[in-house]
VOZA-257362 format. One record per residue (C-alpha): residue in three letters; x, z, y. Coordinates in steps of 0.001 Angstrom, whole numbers, padded with zeros to 6 digits, always signed. Layout:
N
ALAXZY ...
This chain:
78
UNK+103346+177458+032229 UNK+105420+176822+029423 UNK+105438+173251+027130 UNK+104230+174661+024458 UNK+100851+177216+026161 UNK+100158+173321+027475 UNK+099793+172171+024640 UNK+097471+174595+023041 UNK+095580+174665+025952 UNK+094935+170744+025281 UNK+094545+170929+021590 UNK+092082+173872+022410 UNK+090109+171874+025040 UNK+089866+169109+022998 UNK+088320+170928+019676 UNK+086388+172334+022478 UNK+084542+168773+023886 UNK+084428+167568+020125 UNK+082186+170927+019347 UNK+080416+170083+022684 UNK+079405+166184+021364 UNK+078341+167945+018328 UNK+076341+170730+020122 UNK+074533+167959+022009 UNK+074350+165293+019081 UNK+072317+168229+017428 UNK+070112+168598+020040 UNK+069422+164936+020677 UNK+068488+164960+016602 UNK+066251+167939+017097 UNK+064409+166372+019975 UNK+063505+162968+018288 UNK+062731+164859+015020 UNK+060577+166876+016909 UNK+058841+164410+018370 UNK+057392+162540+015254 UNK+053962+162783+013897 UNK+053264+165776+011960 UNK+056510+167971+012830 UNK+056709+171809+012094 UNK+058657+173239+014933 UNK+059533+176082+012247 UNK+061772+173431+010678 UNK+064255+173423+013393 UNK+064203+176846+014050 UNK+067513+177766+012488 UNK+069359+174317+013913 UNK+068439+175402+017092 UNK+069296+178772+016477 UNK+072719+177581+015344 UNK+073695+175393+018237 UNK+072535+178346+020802 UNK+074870+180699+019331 UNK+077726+178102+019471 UNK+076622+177266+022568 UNK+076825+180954+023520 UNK+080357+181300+021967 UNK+082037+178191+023185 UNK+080447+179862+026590 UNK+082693+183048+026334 UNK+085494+181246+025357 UNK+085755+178863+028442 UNK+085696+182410+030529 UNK+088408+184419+028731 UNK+090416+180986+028889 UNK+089282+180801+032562 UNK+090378+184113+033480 UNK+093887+183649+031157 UNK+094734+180350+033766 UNK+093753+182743+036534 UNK+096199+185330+035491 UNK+098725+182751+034781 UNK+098415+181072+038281 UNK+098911+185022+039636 UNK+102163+185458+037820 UNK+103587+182216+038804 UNK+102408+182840+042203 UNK+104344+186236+042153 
């Protein structure tokens, strides 16, 4: 794999985990919110909404960039 796919892999993977913490930060604020006195669950609705979808893309992302190492191990293998 050349220097420079590396390192676009990495800054990829990073953004990736940072989207991740923010994914799961969201969730964690859902939850407590949530759980206070008095809470419409039709508040959240679109939050949750929001992070599934993300969720969902970051998802399909991981297994096209799965199945682009895959094809990269193949050629080198060849």
């Amino acid at each position: 794999m050349k220097q420079e796919d590396l390192l676009t892999l990495q800054e990829r993977v990073e953004e990736m985990a940072e989207e991740v913490r923010t994914l799961w930060s969201t969730l964690e604020a859902v939850h407590d919110a949530m759980g206070a006195a008095f809470t419409d669950p039709t508040t959240y609705r679109d939050a949750i909404y929001g992070t599934s979808r993300r969720a969902h893309g970051l998802k399909d992302e991981l297994e096209s960039l799965m199945d682009w190492l895959e094809e990269r191990e193949k050629d080198r293998r060849v």
